[in-house]
C-alpha positions as CSV (number, residue, x, y, z in Angstrom):
1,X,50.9,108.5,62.0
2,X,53.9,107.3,59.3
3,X,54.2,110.9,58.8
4,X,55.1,111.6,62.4
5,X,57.2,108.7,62.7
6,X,58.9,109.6,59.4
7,X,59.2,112.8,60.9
8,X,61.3,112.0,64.3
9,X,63.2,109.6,62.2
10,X,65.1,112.5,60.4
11,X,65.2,114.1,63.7
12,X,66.9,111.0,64.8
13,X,69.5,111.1,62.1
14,X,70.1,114.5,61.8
15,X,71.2,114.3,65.4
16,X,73.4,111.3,65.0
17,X,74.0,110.5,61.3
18,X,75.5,107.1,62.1
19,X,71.7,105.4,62.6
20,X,70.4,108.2,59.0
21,X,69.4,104.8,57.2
22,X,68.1,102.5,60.2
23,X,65.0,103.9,59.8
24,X,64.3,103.6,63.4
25,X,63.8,105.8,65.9
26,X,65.2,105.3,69.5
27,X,63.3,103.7,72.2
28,X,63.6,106.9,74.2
29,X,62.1,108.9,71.3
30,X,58.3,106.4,72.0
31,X,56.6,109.1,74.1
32,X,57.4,111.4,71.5
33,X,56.5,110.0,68.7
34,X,52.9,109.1,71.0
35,X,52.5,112.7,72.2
36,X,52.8,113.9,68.7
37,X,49.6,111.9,67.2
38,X,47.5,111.7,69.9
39,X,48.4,115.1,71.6
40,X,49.5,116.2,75.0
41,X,46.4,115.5,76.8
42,X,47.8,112.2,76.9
43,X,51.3,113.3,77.7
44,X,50.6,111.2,81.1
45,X,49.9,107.6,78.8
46,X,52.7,108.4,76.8
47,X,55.5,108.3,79.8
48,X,53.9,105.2,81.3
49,X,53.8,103.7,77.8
50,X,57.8,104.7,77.2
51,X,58.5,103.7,81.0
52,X,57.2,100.4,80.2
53,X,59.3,100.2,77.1
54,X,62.6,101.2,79.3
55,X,62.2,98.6,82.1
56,X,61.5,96.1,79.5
57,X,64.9,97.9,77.6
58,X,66.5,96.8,80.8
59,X,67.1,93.4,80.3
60,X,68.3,93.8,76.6
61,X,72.0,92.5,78.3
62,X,70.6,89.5,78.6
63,X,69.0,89.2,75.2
64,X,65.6,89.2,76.4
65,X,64.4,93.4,75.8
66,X,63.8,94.7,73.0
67,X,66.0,96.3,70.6
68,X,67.4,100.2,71.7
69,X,65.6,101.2,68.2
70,X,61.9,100.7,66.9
71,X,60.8,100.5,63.7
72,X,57.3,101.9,62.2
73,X,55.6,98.3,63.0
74,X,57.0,98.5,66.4
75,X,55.8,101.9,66.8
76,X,52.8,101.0,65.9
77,X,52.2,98.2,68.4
78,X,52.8,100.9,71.2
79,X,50.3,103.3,69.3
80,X,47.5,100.3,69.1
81,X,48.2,100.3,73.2
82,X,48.2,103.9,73.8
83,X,44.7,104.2,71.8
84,X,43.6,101.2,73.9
85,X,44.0,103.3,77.0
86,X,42.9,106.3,75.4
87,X,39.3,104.4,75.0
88,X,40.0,102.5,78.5
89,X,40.1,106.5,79.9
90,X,36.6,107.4,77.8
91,X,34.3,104.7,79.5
92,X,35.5,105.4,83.2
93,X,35.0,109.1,82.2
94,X,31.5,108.6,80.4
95,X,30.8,106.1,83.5
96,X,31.7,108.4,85.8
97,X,29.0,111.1,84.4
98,X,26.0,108.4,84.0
99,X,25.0,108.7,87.3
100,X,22.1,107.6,86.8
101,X,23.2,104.6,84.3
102,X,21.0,105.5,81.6
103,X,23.7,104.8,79.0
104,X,23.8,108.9,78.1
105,X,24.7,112.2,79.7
106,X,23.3,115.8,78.9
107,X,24.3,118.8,78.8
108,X,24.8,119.9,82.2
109,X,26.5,116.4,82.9
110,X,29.0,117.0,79.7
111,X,29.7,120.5,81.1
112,X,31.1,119.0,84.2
113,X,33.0,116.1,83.4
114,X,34.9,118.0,81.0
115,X,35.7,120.8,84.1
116,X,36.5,117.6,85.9
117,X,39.1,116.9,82.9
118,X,40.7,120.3,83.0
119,X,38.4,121.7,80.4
120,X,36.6,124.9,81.8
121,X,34.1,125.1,78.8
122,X,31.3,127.8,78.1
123,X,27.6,126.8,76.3
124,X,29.3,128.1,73.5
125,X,32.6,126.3,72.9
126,X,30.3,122.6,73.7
127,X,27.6,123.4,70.8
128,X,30.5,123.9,68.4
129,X,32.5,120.6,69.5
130,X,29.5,119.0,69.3
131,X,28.6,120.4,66.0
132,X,32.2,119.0,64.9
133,X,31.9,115.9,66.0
134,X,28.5,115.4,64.3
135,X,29.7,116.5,61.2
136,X,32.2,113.4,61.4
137,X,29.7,110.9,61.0
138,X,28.1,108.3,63.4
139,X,26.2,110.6,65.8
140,X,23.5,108.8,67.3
141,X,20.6,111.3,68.0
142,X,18.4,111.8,70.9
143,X,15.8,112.8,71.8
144,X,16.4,114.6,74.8
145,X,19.7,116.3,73.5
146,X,22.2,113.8,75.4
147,X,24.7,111.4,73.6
148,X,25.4,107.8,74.1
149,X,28.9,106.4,74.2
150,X,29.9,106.3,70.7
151,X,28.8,110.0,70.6
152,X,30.5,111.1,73.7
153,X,33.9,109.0,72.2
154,X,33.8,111.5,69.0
155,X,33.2,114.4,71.4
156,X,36.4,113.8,73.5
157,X,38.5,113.0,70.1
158,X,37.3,116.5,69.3
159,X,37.9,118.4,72.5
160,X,41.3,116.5,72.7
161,X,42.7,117.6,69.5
162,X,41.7,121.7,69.7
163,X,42.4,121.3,73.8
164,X,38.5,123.0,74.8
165,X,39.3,126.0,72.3
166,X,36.9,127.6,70.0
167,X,37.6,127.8,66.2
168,X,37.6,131.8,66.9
169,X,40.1,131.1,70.1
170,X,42.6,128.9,67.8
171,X,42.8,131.2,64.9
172,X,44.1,133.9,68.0
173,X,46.4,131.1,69.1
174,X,47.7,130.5,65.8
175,X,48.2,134.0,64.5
176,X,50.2,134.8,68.4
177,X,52.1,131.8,67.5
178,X,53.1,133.1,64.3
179,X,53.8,136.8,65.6
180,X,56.2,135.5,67.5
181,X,58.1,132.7,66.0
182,X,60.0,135.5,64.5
183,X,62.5,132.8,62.7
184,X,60.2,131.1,61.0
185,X,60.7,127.5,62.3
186,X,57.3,126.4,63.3
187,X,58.5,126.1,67.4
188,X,58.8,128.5,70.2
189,X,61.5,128.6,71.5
190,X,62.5,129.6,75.2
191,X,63.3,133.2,74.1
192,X,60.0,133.5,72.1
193,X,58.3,132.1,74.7
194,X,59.4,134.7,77.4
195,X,58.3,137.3,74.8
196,X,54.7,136.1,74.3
197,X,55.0,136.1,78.4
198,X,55.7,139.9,78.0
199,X,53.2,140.7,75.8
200,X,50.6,139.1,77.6
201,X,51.1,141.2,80.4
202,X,53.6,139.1,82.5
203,X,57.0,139.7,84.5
204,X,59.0,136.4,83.7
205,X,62.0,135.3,83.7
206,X,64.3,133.7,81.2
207,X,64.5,130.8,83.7
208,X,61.6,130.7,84.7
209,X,60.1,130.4,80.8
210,X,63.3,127.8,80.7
211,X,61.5,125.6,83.7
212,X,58.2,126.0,82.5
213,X,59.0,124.3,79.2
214,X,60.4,122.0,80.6
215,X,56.7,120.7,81.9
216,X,54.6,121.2,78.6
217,X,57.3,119.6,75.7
218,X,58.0,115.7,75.6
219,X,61.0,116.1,73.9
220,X,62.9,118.2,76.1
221,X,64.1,119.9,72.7
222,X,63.9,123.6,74.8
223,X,61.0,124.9,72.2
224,X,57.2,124.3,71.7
225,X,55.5,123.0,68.4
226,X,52.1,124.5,67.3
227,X,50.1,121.4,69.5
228,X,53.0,121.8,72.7
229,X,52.0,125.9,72.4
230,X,48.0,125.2,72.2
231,X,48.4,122.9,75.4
232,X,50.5,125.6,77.2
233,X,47.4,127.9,76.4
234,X,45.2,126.0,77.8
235,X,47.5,125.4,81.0
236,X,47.4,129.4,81.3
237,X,43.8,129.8,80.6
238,X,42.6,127.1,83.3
239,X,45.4,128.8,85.8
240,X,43.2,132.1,85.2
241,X,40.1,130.5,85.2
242,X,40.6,129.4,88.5
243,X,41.7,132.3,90.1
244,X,38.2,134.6,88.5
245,X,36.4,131.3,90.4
246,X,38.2,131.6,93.6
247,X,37.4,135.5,93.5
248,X,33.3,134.9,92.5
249,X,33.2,132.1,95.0
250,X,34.1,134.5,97.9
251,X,31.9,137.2,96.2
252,X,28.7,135.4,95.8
253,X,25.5,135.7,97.4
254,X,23.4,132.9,99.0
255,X,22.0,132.6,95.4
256,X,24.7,131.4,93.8
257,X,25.1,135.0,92.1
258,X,26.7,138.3,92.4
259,X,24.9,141.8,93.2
260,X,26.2,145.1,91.0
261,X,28.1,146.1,94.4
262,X,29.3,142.3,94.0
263,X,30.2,142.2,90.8
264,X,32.4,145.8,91.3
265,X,34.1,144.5,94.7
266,X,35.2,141.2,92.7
267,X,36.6,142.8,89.8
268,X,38.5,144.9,92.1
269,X,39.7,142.2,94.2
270,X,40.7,140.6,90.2
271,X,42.5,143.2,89.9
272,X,44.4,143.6,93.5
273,X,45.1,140.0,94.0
274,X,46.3,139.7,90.5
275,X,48.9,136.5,90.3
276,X,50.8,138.5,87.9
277,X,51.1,141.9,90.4
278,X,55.1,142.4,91.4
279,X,55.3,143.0,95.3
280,X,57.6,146.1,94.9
281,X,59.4,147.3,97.9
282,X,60.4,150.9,96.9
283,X,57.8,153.8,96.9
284,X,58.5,154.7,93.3
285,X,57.5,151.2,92.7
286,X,54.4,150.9,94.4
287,X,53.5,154.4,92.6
288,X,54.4,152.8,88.9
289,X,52.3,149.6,89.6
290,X,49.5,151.6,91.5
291,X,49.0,153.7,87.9
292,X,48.1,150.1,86.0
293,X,45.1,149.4,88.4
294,X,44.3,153.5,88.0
295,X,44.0,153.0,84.5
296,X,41.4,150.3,84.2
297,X,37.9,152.0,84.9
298,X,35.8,148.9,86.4
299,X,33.0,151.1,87.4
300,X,32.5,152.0,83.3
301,X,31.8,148.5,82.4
302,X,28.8,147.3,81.5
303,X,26.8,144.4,83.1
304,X,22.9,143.3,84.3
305,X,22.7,141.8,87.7
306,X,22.8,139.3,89.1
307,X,25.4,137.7,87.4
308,X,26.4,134.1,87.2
309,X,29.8,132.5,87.3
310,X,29.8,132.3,83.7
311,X,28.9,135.6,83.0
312,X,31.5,136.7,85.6
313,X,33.9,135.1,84.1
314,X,33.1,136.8,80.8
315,X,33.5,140.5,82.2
316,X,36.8,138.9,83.6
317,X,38.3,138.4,80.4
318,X,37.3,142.2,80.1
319,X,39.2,143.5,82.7
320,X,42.0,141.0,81.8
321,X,42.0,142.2,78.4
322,X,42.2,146.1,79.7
323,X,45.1,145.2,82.3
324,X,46.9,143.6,79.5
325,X,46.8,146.2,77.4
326,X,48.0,148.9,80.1
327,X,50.8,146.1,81.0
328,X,52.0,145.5,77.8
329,X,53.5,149.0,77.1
330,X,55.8,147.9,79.9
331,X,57.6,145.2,78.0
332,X,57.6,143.0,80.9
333,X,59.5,145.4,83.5
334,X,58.3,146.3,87.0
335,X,57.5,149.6,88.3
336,X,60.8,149.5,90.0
337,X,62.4,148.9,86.7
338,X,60.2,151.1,84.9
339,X,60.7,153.9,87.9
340,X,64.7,153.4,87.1
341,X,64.5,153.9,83.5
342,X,62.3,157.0,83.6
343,X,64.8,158.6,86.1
344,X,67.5,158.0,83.9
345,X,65.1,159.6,80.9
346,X,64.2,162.3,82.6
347,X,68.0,163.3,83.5
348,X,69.7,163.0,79.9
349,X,66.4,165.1,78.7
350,X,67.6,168.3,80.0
351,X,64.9,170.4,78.2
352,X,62.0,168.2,79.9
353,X,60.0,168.0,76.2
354,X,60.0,164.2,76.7
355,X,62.0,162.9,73.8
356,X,65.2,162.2,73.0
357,X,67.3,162.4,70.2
358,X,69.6,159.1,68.8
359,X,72.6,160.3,71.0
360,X,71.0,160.5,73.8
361,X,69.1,157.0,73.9
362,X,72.8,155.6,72.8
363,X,74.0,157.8,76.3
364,X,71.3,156.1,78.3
365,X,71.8,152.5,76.9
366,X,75.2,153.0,77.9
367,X,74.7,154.2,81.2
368,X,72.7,150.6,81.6
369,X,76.0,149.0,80.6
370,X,74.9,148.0,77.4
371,X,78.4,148.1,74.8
372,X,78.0,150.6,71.7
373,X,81.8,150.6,71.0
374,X,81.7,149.2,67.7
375,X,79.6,150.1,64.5
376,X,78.2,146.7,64.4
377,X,75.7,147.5,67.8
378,X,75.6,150.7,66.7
379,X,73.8,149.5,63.5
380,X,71.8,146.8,65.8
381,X,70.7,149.5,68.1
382,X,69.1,151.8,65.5
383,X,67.8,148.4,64.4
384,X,66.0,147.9,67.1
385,X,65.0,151.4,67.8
386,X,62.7,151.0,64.7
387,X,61.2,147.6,66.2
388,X,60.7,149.6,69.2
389,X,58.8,152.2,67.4
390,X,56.9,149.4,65.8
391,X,56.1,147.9,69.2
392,X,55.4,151.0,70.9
393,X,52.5,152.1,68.1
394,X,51.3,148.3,68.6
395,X,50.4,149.6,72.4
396,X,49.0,152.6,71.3
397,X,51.6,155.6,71.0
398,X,51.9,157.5,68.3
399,X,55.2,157.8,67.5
400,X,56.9,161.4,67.7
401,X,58.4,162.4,64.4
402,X,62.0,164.2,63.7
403,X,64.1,161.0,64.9
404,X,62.7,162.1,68.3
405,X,62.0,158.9,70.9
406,X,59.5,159.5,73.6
407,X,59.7,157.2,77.1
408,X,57.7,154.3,75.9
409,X,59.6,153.9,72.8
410,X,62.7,154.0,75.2
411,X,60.9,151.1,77.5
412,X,60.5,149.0,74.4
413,X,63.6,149.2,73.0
414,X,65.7,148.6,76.4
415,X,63.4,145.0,76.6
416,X,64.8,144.0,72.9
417,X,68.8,144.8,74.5
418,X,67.7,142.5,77.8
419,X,66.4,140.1,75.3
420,X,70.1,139.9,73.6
421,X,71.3,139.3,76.8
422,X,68.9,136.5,77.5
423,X,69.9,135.2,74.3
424,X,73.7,135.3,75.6
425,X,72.5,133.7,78.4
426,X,70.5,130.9,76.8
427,X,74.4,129.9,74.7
428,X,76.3,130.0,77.7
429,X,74.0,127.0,79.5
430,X,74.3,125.4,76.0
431,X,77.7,125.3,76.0
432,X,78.0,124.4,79.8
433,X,75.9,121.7,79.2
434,X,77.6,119.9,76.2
435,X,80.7,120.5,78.3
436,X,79.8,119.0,81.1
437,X,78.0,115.8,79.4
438,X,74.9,116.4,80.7
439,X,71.6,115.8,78.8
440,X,68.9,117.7,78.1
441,X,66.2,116.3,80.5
442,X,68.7,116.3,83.6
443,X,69.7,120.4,82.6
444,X,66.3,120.7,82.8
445,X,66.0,118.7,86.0
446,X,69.1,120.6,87.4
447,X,67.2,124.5,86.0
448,X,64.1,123.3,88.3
449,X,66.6,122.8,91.5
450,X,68.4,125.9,90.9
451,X,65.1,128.5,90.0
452,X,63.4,126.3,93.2
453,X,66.4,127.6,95.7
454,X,66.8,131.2,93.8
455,X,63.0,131.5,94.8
456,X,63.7,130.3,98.2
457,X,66.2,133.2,98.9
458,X,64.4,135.6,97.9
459,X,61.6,134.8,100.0
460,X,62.7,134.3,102.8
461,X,65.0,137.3,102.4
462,X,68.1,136.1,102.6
463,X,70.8,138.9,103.2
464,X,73.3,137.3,100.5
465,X,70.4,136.0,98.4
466,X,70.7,138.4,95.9
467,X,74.1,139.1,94.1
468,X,75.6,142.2,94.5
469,X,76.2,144.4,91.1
470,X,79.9,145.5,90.4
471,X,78.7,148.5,88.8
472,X,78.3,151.6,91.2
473,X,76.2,153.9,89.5
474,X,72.9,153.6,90.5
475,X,71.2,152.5,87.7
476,X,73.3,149.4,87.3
477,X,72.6,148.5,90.8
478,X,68.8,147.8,89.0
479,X,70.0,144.7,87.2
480,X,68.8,141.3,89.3
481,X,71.0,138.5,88.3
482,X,69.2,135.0,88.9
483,X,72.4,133.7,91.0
484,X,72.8,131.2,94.0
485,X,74.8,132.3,96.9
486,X,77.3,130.1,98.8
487,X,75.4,129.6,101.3
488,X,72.4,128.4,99.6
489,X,74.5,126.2,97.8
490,X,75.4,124.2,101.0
491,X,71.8,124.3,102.1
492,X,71.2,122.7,99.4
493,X,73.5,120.1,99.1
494,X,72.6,119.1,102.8
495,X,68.5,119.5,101.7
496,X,69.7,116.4,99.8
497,X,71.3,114.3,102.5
498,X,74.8,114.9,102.6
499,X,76.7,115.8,105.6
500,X,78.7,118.8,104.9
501,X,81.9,119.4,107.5
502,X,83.9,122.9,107.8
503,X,86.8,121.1,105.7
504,X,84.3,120.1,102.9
505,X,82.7,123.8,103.1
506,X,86.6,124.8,102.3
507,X,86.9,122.8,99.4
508,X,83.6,123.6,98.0
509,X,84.4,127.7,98.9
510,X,87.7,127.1,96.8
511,X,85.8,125.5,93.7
512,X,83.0,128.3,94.0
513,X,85.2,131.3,94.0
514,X,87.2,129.2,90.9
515,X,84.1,129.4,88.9
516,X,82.3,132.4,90.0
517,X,85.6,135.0,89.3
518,X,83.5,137.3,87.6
519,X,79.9,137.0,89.6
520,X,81.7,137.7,93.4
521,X,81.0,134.1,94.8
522,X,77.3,134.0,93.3
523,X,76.9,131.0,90.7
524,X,74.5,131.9,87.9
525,X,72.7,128.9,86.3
526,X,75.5,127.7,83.8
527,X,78.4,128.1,86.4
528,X,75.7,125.9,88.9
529,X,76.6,123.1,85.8
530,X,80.1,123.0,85.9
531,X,79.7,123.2,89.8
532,X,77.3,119.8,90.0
533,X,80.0,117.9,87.3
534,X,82.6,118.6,89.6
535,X,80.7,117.6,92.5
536,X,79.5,114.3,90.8
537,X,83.3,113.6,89.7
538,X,84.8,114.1,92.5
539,X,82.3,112.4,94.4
540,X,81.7,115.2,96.6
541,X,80.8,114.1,100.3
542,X,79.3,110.6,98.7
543,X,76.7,112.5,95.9
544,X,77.2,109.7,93.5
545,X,74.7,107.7,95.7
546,X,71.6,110.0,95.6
547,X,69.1,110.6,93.7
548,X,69.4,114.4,92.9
């Protein structure tokens, strides 16, 4: 614990060198310091713990709050609370589960308080936990295979600190953690994060990774540590997990279980109604995505009937793993994207042998509107060509040899030149941000607003939703840009409460087309900044007085 305190303390003063020998850390800093020692499945106790703190903070003008830093005794006060309520949570929980008051629970009764929890746990990952927690010391045995209290106390310390993962499942997690903090810092940061999104088969967004950070790390420092990442893997397990239930429940028969013909018609449905499948609107589209689900032969695997939910949801992680594996090649683009690109391939390869040479990739980068004028991205690109290359054989393609570059290699290296661009993008909120004064947790607060009305236009199908490229070649025309129109902008404002009249619309027109020159009256997220400090400094039809 002084280590993690020690640890926030240099933080502290590395961020504001004025307080380096206080050797305090700020009261806004409790929950982190809390989250960090007793992990995030106690994120919720932490904010109530640091809300306490603040409203008590409150009255520090009157001499009676505490003081705006605490030192390691202080700290330590809050800790001795939070591990009260941690135990206070354990008894209702182990209460809870002794139906029948005996002062243990088995098995079965373990297995379902912990689902209860958020855990979704196999046979498997218990025995080991338990195994763990026995080896610890104090383990009360019984006869019957059920623990008391005390055992069932060492059981949740145990399942809270690996977060329901297997030994096996955390040295995966650790060595994807490591393959992609390609820096070296010992975080994930949002960039990172969007790639490990990629490779596990997903189509997001730089914003959305952005927002989705925002609800896993206490610090709001725009990165996950090693124990932030584990928690955001078990957040996207459990989100799977509940899916493959949904599909078995609707599958079963009246014996609980699925039939071979059930077992085949769920993994299809797994497969159709995939959360992750991109609802393309163009024929080419529809024909790239269609190819994925092709690709994955459900009637070659292997299973005896009937089949459980848990043994369902084992031949899910199957077909997961298979669809993963087809999606990954894709770098995280749709069909329609993926459609685009091979168009453009297939035209600069005028001799249809499926590879390029150097100058033509350069050709076809270009035509995407990517800059190659100087020799510095020239360098960079044949940089990233051989990560490309590297990533391509990762998928499974043997790379072609004579400086040749087949399709896929093409696919992977385009998602490394969009990843610059998100990189770009990430600096400009940063520095819209620091100008505008705003803080880290309300840019986050202000991301979730903006990606919530983006999402909004597009599905209702807005006709201005989307903003309109300024190229006018075709492939250009490809590019979505996550932007806000005008009019969602004022739907927004008046979502909030304020009345917006024709002569305010004109001002806020005039401001929009001030900041948006070069995006046509569209405001991408770090122009939507500068737009909500104007509109709280100029008081903008009364918006001081809400509570955005």
């Amino acid at each position: 614990f002084t280590q993690t305190f020690a640890l926030i303390v240099d933080e502290t003063a590395a961020e504001n060198p004025a307080v380096a020998d206080s050797l305090t850390v700020p009261a806004s800093k409790l929950g982190e310091v809390l989250t960090s020692f007793f992990g995030h499945a106690f994120v919720d106790t932490a904010i109530e713990l640091t809300e306490e703190l603040h409203d008590r903070a409150r009255g520090f003008a009157e001499g009676s709050g505490p003081p705006l830093g605490l030192d390691l005794a202080e700290v330590f006060t809050w800790a001795r609370r939070m591990r009260d309520k941690e135990f206070e949570s354990y008894r209702r929980a182990f209460a809870e589960a002794d139906l029948d008051a005996s002062g243990s629970i088995d098995h079965e009764e373990l297995k379902l308080l912990c689902l209860k929890l958020g855990f979704t746990l196999n046979d498997e990952a218990i025995d080991e936990m338990i195994d763990t927690a026995k080896s610890r010391g104090d383990w009360h045995e019984l006869e019957d295979d059920s623990m008391d209290y005390d055992a069932f106390v060492h059981f949740m310390q145990v399942l809270n600190e690996k977060d329901g993962f297997t030994a096996k499942e955390l040295q995966e997690i650790q060595e994807t953690f490591e393959k992609f903090d390609k820096d070296g810092s010992g975080d994930i940061d949002s960039i990172e994060l969007t790639d490990i999104m990629h490779y596990f088969g997903h189509r997001t967004t730089i914003e959305q990774v952005m927002v989705l950070l925002t609800r896993i790390a206490f610090s709001n420092s725009g990165s996950l540590d090693f124990r932030e990442f584990v928690r955001f893997m078990r957040m996207h397990r459990e989100g799977e997990l509940r899916f493959v239930k949904e599909t078995f429940v609707r599958n079963k028969g009246m014996d609980d279980k699925l039939d071979a013909e059930g077992v085949r018609n769920a993994l299809e449905e797994l497969l159709a109604g995939d959360q992750n499948v991109v609802v393309e609107k163009s024929a080419e589209g529809r024909a790239r995505e269609a190819e994925v689900l092709n690709a994955i032969d459900v009637e070659g695997i292997r299973f005896e009937a009937p089949v459980g939910v848990e043994a369902f949801i084992e031949l899910a992680g199957v077909v997961r793993n298979m669809r993963m594996k087809e999606l990954r090649k894709r770098a995280g683009f749709t069909g329609s994207e993926i459609s685009n690109f091979q168009s453009m391939f297939n035209k600069i390869d005028t001799t249809s042998h499926g590879f390029l040479d150097g100058k033509q990739v350069g050709r076809l980068v270009m035509d995407l509107g990517f800059n190659l004028g100087t020799a510095e991205d020239q360098n960079k690109l044949v940089e990233q060509l051989n990560e490309a290359r590297a990533a391509a054989a990762e998928c499974g393609f043997t790379a072609a040899g004579g400086g040749q570059v087949d399709f896929w290699v093409v696919v992977q290296l385009l998602r490394g030149m969009y990843r610059r661009g998100d990189e770009q993008a990430i600096d400009k909120v940063a520095r819209a941000a620091e100008q505008c004064r705003f803080k880290a947790h309300e840019v986050a607060e202000f991301q979730g607003i903006f990606l919530n009305w983006y999402e909004r236009d597009h599905s209702v199908g807005s006709s201005d939703a989307q903003m309109p490229a300024s190229e006018t070649s075709a492939q250009k025309e490809e590019k979505v840009v996550t932007a806000l129109s005008r009019t969602s902008l004022v739907r927004l404002l008046r979502s909030v409460g304020l009345k917006v009249e024709s002569h305010d619309r004109d001002r806020l027109n005039n401001k929009i087309s001030e900041i948006s020159e070069h995006t046509q009256g569209h405001i991408e997220f770090a122009d939507f900044l500068r737009l909500m400090r104007w509109l709280l400094d100029q008081d903008f039809c009364g918006i001081s007085r809400l509570q955005l």
